[in-house]
SERO-4910 file (N, C-alpha, C, O; in steps of 0.05 Angstrom, whole numbers):
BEGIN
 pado doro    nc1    nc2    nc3   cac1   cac2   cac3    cc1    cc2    cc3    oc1    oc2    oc3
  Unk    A  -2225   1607  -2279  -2221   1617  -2306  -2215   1593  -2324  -2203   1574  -2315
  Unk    A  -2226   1594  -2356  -2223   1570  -2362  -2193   1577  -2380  -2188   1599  -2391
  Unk    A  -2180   1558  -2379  -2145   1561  -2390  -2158   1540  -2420  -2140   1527  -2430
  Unk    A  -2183   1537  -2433  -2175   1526  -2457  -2171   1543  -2474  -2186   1563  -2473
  Unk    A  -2151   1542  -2493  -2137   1565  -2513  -2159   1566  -2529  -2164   1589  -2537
  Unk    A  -2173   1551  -2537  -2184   1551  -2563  -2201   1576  -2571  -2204   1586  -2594
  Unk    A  -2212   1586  -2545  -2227   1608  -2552  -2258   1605  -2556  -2270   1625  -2559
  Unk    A  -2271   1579  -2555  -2294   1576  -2556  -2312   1584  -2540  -2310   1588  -2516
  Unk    A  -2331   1585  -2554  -2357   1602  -2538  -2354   1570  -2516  -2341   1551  -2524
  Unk    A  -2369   1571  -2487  -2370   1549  -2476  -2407   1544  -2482  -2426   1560  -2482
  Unk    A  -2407   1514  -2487  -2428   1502  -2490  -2431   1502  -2521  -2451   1491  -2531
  Unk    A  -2411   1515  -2538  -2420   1516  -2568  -2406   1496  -2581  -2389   1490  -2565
  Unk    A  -2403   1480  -2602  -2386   1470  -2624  -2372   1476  -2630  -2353   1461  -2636
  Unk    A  -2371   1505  -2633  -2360   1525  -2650  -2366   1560  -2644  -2385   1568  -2631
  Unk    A  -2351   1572  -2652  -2358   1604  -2647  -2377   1604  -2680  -2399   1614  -2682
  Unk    A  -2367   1596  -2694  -2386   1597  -2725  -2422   1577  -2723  -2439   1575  -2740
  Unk    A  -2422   1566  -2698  -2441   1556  -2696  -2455   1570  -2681  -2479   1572  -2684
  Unk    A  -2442   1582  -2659  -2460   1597  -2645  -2468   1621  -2656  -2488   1632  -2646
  Unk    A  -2453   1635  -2682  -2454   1659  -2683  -2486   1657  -2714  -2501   1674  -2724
  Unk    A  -2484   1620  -2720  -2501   1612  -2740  -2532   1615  -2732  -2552   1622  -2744
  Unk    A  -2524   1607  -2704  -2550   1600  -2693  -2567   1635  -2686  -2590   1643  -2686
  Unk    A  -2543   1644  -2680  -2556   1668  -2668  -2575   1690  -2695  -2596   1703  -2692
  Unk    A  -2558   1685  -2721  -2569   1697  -2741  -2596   1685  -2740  -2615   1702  -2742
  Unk    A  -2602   1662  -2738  -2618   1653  -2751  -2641   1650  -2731  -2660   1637  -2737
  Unk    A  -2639   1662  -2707  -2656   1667  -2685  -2661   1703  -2700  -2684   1713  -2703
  Unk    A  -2641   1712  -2705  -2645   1740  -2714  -2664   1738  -2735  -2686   1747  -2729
  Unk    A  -2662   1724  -2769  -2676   1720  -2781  -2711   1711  -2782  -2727   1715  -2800
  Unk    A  -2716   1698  -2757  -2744   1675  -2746  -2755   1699  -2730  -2779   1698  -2725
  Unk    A  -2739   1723  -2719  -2747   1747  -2711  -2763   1765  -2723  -2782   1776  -2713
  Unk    A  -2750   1767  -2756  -2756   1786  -2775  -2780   1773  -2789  -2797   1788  -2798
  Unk    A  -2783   1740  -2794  -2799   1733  -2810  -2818   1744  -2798  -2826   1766  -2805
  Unk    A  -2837   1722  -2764  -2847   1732  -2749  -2874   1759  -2750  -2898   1760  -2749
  Unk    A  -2849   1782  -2754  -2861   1803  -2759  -2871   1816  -2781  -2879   1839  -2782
  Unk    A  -2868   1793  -2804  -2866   1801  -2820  -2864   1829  -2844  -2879   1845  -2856
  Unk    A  -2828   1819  -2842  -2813   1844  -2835  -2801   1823  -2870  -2790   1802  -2863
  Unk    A  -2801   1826  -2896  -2782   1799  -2907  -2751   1806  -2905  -2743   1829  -2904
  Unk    A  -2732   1779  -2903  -2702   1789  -2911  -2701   1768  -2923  -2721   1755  -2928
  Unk    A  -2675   1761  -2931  -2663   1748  -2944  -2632   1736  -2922  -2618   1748  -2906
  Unk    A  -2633   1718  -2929  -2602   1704  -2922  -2576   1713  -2935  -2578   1720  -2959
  Unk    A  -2559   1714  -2926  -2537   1722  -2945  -2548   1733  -2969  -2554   1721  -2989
  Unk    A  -2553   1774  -2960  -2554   1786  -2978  -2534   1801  -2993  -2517   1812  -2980
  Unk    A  -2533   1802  -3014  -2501   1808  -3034  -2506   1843  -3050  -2517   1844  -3072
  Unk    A  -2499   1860  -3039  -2495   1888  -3043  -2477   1897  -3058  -2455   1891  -3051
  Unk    A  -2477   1910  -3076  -2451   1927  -3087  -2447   1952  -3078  -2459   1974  -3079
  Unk    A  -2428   1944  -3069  -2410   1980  -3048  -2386   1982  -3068  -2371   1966  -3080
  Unk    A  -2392   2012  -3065  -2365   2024  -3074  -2376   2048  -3094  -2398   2050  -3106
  Unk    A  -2350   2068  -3091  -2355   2095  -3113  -2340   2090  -3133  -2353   2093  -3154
  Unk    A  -2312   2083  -3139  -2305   2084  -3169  -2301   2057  -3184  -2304   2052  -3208
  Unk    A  -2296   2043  -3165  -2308   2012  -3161  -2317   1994  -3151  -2302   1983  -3134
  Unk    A  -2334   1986  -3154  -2357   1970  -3134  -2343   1941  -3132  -2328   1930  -3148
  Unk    A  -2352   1933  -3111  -2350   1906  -3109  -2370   1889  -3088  -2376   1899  -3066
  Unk    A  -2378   1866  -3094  -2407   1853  -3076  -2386   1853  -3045  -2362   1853  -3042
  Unk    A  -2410   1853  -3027  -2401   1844  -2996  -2428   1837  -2995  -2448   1850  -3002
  Unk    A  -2425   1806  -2980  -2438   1799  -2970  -2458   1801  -2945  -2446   1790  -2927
  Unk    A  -2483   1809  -2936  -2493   1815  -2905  -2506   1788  -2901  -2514   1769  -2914
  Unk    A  -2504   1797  -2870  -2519   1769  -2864  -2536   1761  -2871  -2539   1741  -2886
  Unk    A  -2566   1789  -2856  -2592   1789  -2878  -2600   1817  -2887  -2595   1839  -2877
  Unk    A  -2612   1812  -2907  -2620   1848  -2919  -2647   1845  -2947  -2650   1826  -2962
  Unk    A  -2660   1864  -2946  -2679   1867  -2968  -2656   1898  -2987  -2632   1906  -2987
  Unk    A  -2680   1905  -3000  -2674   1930  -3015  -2669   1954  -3001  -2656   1973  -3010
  Unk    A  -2682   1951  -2970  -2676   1973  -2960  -2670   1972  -2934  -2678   1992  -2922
  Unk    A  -2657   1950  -2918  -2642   1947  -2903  -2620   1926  -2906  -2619   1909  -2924
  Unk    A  -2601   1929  -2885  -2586   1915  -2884  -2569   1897  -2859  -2558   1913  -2843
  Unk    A  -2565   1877  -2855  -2569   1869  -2818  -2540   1860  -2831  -2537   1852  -2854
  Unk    A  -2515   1862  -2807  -2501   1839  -2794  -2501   1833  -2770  -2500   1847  -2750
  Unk    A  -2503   1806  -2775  -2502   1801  -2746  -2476   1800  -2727  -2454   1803  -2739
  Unk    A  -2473   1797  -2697  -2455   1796  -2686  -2469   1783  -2654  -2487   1791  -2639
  Unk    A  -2452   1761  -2654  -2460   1746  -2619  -2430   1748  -2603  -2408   1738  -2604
  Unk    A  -2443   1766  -2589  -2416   1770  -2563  -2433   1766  -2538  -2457   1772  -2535
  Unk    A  -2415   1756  -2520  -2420   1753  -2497  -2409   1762  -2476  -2385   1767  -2482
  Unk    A  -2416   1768  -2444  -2393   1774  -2425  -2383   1759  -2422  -2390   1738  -2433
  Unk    A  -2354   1759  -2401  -2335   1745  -2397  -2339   1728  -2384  -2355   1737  -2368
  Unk    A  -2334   1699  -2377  -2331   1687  -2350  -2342   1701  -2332  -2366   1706  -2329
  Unk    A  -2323   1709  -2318  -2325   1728  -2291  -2346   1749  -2293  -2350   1763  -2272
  Unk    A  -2364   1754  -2318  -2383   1775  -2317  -2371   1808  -2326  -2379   1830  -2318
  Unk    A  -2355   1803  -2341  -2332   1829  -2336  -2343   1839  -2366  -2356   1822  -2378
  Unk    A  -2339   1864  -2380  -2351   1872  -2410  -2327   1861  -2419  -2306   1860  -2408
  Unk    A  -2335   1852  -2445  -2308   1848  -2469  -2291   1872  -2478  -2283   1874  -2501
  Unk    A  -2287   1890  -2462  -2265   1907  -2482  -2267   1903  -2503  -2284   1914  -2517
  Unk    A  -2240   1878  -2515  -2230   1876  -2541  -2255   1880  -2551  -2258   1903  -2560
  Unk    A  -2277   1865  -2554  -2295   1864  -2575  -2323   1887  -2575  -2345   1883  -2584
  Unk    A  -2309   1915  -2558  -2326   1934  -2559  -2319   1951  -2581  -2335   1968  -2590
  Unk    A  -2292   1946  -2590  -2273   1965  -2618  -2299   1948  -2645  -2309   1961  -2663
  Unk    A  -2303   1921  -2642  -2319   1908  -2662  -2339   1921  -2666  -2343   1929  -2689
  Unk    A  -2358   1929  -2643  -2385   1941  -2644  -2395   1975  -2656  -2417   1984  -2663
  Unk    A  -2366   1989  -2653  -2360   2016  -2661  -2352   2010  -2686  -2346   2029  -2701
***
């Protein structure tokens, strides 16, 4: 088991790098098929007041976030990060 606290993906820089890279494997997916999105697409949500949220990628009529999870070490499911996916 690895005891480093940090929490990093292993083999990544970063969890923001891996989770960069993964969008953007998602994005080279959509071009591809030409399917168009956009990068950081900016939406206004809300009923009595709106406010922008950001998506990863999105046109007019979709909308993607991304998310890179992985199994555990040991091969075991992530629990914690199955509450993320619901």
């Amino acid at each position: 088991m690895n005891n480093d606290k940090s929490h990093q993906r292993v083999g990544a820089i970063s969890n923001a790098h891996a989770g960069k890279y993964f969008e953007n494997e998602i994005f080279e997916y959509f071009k591809n098929s030409e399917f168009l999105l956009e990068n950081n697409y900016i939406l206004s949500l809300g009923i009595s007041s709106k406010k922008n949220h950001r998506f990863d990628l999105g046109n007019e009529s979709t909308i993607i976030e991304c998310k890179s999870h992985k199994w555990t070490e040991s091969d075991k499911i992530p629990y914690g990060k199955l509450q993320a996916w619901n």
